[in-house]
Structure formats: structure tokens, C-alpha cells
N, C-alpha and C positions, 0 to 999 in steps of 0.2 A: 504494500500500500504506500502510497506514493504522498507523506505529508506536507510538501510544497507546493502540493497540485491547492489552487483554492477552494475553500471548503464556502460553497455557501448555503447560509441563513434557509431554513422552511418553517418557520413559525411565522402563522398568519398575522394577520394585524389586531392581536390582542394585547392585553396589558399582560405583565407578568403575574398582577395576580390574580386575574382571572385564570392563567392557565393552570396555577397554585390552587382556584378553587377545584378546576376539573380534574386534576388529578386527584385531591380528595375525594371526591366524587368516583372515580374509579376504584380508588384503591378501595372504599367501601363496600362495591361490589365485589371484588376478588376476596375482601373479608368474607361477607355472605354464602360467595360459594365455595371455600377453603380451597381459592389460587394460591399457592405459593409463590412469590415475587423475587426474585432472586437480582438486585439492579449495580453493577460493577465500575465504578469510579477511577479510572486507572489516567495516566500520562504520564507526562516531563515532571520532575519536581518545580514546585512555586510554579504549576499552572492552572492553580486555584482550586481543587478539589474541595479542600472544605468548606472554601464559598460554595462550589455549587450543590454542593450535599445539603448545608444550611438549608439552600433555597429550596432545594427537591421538596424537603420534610417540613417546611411552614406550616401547610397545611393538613401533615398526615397526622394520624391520630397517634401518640405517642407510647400507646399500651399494644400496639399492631405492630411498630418498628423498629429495627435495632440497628444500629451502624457499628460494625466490625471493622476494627484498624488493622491493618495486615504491615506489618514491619519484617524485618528479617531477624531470624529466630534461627539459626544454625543449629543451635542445641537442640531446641526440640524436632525441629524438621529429619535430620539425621537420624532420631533415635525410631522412626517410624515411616511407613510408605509416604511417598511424597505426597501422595492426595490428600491425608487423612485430617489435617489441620483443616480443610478447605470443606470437605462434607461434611464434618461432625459439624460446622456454622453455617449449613443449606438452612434458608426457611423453612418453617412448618404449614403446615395451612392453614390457607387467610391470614398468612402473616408475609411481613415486606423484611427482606435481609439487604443491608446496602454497604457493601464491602468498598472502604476508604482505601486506595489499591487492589485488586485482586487476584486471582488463583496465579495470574502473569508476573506479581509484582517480584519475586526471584529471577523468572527470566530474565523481567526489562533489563533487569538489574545488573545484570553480569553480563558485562559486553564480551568475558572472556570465553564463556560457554560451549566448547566442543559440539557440532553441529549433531555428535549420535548423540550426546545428553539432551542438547535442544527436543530434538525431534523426539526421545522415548517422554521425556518430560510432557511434549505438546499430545502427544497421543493418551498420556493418562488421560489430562483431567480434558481430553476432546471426550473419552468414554465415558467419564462421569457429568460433563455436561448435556451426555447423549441422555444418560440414565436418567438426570434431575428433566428433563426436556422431556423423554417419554414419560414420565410423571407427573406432567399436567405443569410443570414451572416455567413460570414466562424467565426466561435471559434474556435481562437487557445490559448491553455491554459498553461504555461509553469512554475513549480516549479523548482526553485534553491535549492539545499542540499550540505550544506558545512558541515564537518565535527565540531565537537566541536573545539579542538584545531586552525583547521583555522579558525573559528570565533573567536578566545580570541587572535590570533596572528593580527585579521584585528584590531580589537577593540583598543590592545595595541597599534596597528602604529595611528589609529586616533587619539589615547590620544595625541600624541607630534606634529601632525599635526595643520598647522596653518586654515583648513578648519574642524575642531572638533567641532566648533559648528552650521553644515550646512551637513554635513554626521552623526554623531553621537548621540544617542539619552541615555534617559534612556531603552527606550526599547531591546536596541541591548545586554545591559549592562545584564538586567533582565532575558533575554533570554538565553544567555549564562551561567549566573548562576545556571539557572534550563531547561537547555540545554535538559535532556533524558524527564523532563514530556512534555515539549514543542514538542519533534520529535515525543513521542505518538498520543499526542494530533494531529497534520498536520497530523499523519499517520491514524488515522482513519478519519479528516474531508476530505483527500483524497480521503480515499475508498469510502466515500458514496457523493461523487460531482464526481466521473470520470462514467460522464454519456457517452451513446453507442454515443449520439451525438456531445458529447464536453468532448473528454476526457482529462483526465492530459498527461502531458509528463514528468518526471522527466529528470532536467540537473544535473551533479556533476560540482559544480562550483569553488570547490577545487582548478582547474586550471582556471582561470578569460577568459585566449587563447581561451583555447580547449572549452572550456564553451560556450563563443559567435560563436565558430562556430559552434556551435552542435544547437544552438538557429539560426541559420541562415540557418541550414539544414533544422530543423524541419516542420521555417514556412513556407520554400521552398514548404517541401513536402507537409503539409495542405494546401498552398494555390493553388497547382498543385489539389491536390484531389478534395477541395473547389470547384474550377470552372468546374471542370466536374459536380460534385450535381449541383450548380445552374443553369447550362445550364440544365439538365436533369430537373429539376424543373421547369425551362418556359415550358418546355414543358408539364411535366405533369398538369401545370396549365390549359391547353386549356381542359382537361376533365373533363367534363360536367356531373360526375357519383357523386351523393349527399350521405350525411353521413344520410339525412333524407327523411322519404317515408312515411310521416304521417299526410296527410292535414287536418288542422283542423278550427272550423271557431269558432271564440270567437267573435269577433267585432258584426259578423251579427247580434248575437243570442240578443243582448245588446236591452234595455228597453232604450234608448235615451231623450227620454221624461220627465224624471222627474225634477219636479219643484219647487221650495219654496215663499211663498208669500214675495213683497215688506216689507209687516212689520216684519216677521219673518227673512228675512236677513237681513236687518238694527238695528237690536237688537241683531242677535248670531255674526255677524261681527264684533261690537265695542267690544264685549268680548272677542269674539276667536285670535281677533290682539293683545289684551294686554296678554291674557297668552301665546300665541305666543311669544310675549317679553320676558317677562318674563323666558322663558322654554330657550330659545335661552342667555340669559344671566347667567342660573343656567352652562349650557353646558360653556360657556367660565369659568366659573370659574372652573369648573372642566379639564378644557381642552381637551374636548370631541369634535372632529370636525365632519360636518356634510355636506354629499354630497348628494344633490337633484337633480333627474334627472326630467326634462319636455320635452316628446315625444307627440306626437298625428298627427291627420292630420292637414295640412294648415287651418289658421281660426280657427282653434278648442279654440282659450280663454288662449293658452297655460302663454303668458307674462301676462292678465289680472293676470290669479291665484298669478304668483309670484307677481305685485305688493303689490295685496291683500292680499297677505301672510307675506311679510316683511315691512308691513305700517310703524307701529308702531315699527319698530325691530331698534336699534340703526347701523345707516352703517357703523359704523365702524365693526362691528362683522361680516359681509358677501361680499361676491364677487360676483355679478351675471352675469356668461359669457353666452356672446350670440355667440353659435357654428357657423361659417357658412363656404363655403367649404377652404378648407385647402389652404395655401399660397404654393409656393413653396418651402420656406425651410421645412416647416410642412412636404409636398409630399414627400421627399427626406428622411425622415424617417418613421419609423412603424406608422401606424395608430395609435397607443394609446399612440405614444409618444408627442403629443400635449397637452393631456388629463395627462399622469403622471405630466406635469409641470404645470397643471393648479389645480391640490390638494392644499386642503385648510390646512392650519399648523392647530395643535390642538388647539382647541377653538373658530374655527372659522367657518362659515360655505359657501362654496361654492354649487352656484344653477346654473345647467346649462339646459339654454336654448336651447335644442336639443343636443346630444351628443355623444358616442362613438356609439350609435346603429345607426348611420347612414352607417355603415357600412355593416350593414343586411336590412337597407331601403333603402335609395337612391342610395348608391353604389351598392347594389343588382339591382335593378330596373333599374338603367340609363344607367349597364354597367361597372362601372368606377372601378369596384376589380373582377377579374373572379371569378368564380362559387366555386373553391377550397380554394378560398380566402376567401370570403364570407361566406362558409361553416363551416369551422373551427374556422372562428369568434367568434359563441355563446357562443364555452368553452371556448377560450382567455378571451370575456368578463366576464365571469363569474369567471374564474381566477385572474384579473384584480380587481375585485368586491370584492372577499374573499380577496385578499392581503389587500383591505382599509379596511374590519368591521374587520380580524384579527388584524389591530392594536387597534381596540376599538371604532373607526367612527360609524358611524349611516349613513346607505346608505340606502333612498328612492326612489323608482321611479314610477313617474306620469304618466299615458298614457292616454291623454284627446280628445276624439273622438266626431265629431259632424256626422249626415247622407251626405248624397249628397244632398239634397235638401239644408240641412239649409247652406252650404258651400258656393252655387250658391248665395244664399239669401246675405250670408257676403260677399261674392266677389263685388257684386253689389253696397254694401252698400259705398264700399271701393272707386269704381271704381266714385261713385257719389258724393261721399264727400270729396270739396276739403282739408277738416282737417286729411283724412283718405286716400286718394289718396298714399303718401307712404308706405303703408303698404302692398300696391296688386303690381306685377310686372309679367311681360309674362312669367317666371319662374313657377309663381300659376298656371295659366292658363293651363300651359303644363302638371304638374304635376296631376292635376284634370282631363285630359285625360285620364292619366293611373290610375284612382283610383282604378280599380279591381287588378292591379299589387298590387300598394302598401298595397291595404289592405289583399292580399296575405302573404305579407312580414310582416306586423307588425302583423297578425294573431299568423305568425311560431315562431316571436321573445318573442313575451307574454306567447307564448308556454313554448319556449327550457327555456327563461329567469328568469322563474318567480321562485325565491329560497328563501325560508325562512330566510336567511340571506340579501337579498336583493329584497325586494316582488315587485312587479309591483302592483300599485293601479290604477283599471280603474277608470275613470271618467266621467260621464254621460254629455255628453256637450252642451245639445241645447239649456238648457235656461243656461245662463251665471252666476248667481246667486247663483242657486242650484251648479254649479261646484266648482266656487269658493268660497261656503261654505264649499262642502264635503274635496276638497285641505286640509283646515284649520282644518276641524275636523281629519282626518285622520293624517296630521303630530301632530298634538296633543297628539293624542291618542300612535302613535308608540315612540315620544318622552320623554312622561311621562314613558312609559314601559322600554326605555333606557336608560334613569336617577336613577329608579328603580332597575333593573339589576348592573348598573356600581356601586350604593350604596351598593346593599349585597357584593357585590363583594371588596369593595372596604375601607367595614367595618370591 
């Protein structure tokens, strides 16, 4: 994108605050119908953002709004996927998120940026603006371009200003100094982020006026556009036409049965927990973090494994969440935005006890995400999945399956033991109903899911022993391999 080409002016011949009242007036309606608002303040330093954020919000209601400062955070950015700062502060619905810099503001920033970093960088958060986008969120994305001299003319008035050190940075300084590599550099992180579905808009902010009213048109007119999509969107959610036509049966085909002797688990158990330790504290030191996934059917031994698995593991080095259905703020945003905030920083390893694929299981099955929703899931997750092993994570997943018989057999056990009685609830019961449903669904998920970079490992579940050996040996095995890898690499 070409920021010398002249930009001009499309706000009609209204006052500014008139266009301040019509934007209240919209955002009220994307209140009403829980639009999420997602609106991105980005350019040069000292080309007025926070004037024109001021102006945006005059007249929005201040319990609907929040303005997010995005600065550079090395520390925290480092210690987790690069997107995850950025989703866990998406709006909720019927509410307006208005990011002071945005998801870009590390790009613009580093003129020095190796062009494969640029590019895997630009392709994250293109897929997570894909995701907030097919979830009904208006992206409006809005660059400031001040010319060089008006930025050394704002710079000089902050110098004598008695708020110089709350507006003025080194950066502003830096920038202006090497003013034309920097308009390159935005000029082409522009051209390849003005996606079809979240494009840029450049403001000339040269005038601070004309500027906040040209940003007050803009969002007018993306948020006008906005709620036509999202209403077209309810709608084409009610259709029931899949991205997949290829049933396949994995579960059935499974040898369930297999066993290992009392003595032979009691002897690779004591060993496989201490190198378990072991391999889990080589990963902290290197600061390698580690997400485990545990799916299967009800009963199937799933929490046994993870006890078994982090006997012996120091707790301070792990988190183990147990998923269960979403709360209402959870509901109020994206499905995976629960799951971004619950990533483990480097070194540490998070184990989740059922997880984002309930999205293709039980939301499938019960109803609770339509057919379109549900459908499009498998890539999100699998996008969601590559952003964690692209930062260098270690991403396993467990899917531990018992028959129907032996289910009945646990339920029972549950139902008659009063040490075991919390574990069984009229939830099991219903769900065991639908077993041909769900084993449908976790058939199609081990299908579309299973990726060399994030494998799905079955698990043989009916005697309990043998599972929660195979668990042990298999993260073993991929974690030695990880440790491995992260060494040539890292020698």
C-alpha cells in the first residue's frame, strides 16, 4: 500500500458530532444483537491515535467499551504463542474492543524482521482474524499516516510539554529519525494484512479534525456493512450443507481388549513416572511448554491416566484443567477463547481434561453450535494447534475409549459405590443414550484431526492398567523425540 498516494476525505457534509451521535446509535444496535466490535487504531507514532480514539468513544456508552493499549511486552509475548495476548482481548458480544495499536503493533515495529518471521507472524493472526470474522465480528482496521515533518513538528511540541513523559516515547523519536525505512516497512506489512475480510483503511492525520472525522465515517460505514454480514450469517448458519461426506469408523475397528499383567504394571509404572519427571523437568529448563489433550468416552480412565502420568512430576511444573461446559462470560466469546487463556507459559506444562474438541463432540451432538459452526471447527482447531507447536510446544492428544459394555459395567460401579457415587451424574446417563451419535463424532474428529504436528494417540481402555501404561509410554516416547529435535536445533 502505497502511503504517498493521496488519501482522500469521504465523510459527507456532516458535523462531527453528528457523526459521534450515529455511531452511538449503531453501536447500540450491535449491543442488542451481541455484535462483537473489534475496531484497531494502528500508524506512525505522534499520528494522533489517542485523539482519534477520544473522538470515536464521545459518544459510546462506557459500560459496552474498553480501549486496550498494546505496547511491546517481550516478556510476556515470548513466554507464549504469539497470538494469545491478542485473542484473550477479542470483544464479547454486544460489546466494542478498540485496541490503541494493534495485533501489527510488533510488526510495524521492527523494521528488522526477517521476511519468514514477517510472513508466519502475518498468517497467525490472518487465521485468527479469519476465526473472530466467521464469528459474526465486525474488523475495522484503521492506519494513521502523518507526514515526516508533522511528526518532528508533534515530537518538538511534546518536548516543552509538561505531559512528555506520558505521550512521548523513545520510539516516536526513532521513528522519525528513520522516518522513509519505517513508511516502507508499514507499506508493505500493509499490503500483505489488508485481507478481503479485514481490510486496512488509511487516515491522513496530518489534520488531527479532518482525521477523527474521516475515522468516525469509516467505522460508521463498516459497522453499517458489519450488521448486514452478521445478520446474513444467522442465517446462513441454519444450513445444514457439510464441508465433509466421508464417514468413517476408526473406534469400531479398535482391538479394546488389550491387557498387561498386575506384575508387569507395577514394575514399568515406578519407572515410567520417574522418567516422566525427569523429561518434564529437562522441558522447564529448557523452557519448552507442553499441552496434553484427554478426550474419550465417559468412564473411559481419562483423569486415572493423568494422575498416573504426573505422580511423580513436581506441581509446580503443571496445571491440570478440568474443561466443563462454558460459564457465561466464557459463552459471550469465541469458543477457543477460554482455551487461549488457559496456555501454559514456557516451561510449563498444561493437561486438559477434555477440551477444545468438545466443540465437534458434544456441541455437535447436543445441538449447542449449529452445523456451520461445528463444521469449520476442525480447521480452526487445527489452526489453533499449529499456532502452539509453531512457537516450539509439544502438543499431544489422548483419545481413550472403552466399549459399551464395559461403560455400563463403570456406571454401575459408580452408581454403587458410595466413594465413587460423585463421579456418575444423569448427564452420563443421557449421554450413553446417544452413544452411536457421539461415537459418530469422535470417529470424524480423529479423522479430520489427527496431524503430524499434533497426533491423536488412541488408547485401548478396558483394562485400566494397560491404558495407563500405554499414556506413559507414549508421552515418553514423543517427548524424548522433542527434547531431541529442540537440541539439534538449538545447538
Amino acid at each position: 500500500m502505497n502511503l504517498d498516494k493521496e488519501i482522500e476525505t469521504s465523510y459527507p457534509d456532516l458535523k462531527k458530532s453528528e457523526l459521534q451521535v450515529k455511531l452511538g446509535k449503531l453501536s447500540r444496535i450491535c449491543q442488542n444483537l451481541g455484535v462483537p466490535i473489534l475496531i484497531m487504531v494502528d500508524g506512525f507514532e505522534s499520528s494522533g491515535k489517542g485523539y482519534v480514539i477520544n473522538e470515536l468513544t464521545e459518544e459510546l456508552n462506557p459500560k459496552y467499551f474498553d480501549v486496550e493499549v498494546f505496547e511491546k511486552d517481550d516478556d510476556y509475548d515470548n513466554k507464549f504463542p504469539f497470538a494469545k495476548r491478542f485473542f484473550v482481548n477479542a470483544p464479547k458480544k454486544g460489546h466494542i474492543k478498540i485496541f490503541d495499536r494493534s495485533f501489527y503493533y510488533k510488526l510495524f515495529d521492527d523494521v528488522k524482521i526477517s521476511s519468514k518471521d514477517l510472513n508466519a507472524k502475518i498468517r497467525s493472526l490472518e487465521k485468527i482474524e479469519k476465526i473472530l470474522y466467521d464469528d459474526q465480528t465486525i474488523i475495522i482496521k484503521l492506519f494513521l499516516s502523518v507526514s515526516e515533518d508533522e511528526q518532528k513538528k508533534r515530537i518538538d511540541d511534546l518536548k516543552k510539554s509538561n505531559q512528555k513523559s506520558f505521550y512521548l516515547t523513545q520510539s516516536d523519536i526513532e521513528q522519525n529519525k528513520d522516518y522513509k525505512k519505517y513508511k516502507k516497512h508499514f507499506e508493505n506489512v500493509l499490503e500483505k494484512t489488508n485481507f478481503s475480510f479485514s481490510p486496512w483503511t488509511i487516515i491522513d492525520s496530518n489534520n488531527l479534525k479532518k482525521a477523527s472525522k474521516e475515522a468516525l465515517y469509516q467505522v460508521i460505514e463498516s459497522l453499517t456493512i458489519g450488521l448486514e454480514r452478521a445478520s446474513n450469517q444467522k442465517l446462513d448458519s441454519e444450513n445444514k450443507e457439510r464441508s465433509f461426506d466421508n464417514p468413517v469408523q476408526i473406534i469400531e475397528n479398535l482391538n479394546l481388549d488389550k491387557t498387561i499383567s498386575e506384575d508387569d504394571y507395577k514394575e514399568k509404572k515406578t519407572k515410567l513416572q520417574k522418567e516422566i519427571r525427569d523429561v518434564l523437568f529437562e522441558f522447564y529448563k529448557r523452557g519448552i511448554s507442553t499441552v496434553l489433550v484427554f478426550e474419550g468416552v465417559d468412564a473411559a480412565g481419562k483423569d486415572g491416566a493423568i494422575e498416573r502420568l504426573v505422580k511423580k512430576v513436581d506441581p509446580r511444573l503443571y496445571t491440570v484443567q478440568a474443561i466443563s461446559a462454558p460459564s457465561k462470560e466464557e459463552l459471550d466469546h469465541n469458543y477457543l477463547w477460554r482455551f487461549y487463556e488457559k496456555l501454559p507459559e514456557d516451561g510449563y506444562a498444561g493437561i486438559f481434561s477434555r477440551s477444545w474438541y468438545g466443540r465437534v463432540m458434544v456441541e455437535r451432538v447436543e445441538g449447542f453450535a449449529k452445523t456451520n459452526e461445528w463444521d469449520r471447527a476442525y480447521d480452526e482447531i487445527l489452526e489453533f494447534e499449529k499456532e502452539i507447536t509453531d512457537h516450539g510446544s509439544m502438543v499431544m492428544k489422548f483419545f481413550v475409549t472403552i466399549d459399551k459394555d464395559t461403560q455400563y459395567q463403570r456406571f454401575m460401579d459408580r452408581e454403587n459405590n458410595p466413594d465413587k457415587n460423585y463421579k456418575i451424574t444423569d448427564e452420563d446417563w443421557r449421554n450413553r443414550d446417544k452413544w452411536d451419535a457421539y461415537i459418530e463424532a469422535m470417529d470424524e474428529m480423529l479423522y479430520r484431526t489427527n496431524v503430524d504436528y499434533a497426533p491423536w494417540i488412541i488408547v485401548e481402555g478396558n483394562q485400566k492398567h494397560y491404558s495407563r501404561i500405554k499414556v506413559m509410554e507414549e508421552f515418553l516416547k514423543q517427548a524424548k523425540d522433542h527434547l531431541k529435535k529442540y537440541d539439534k536445533n538449538n545447538n
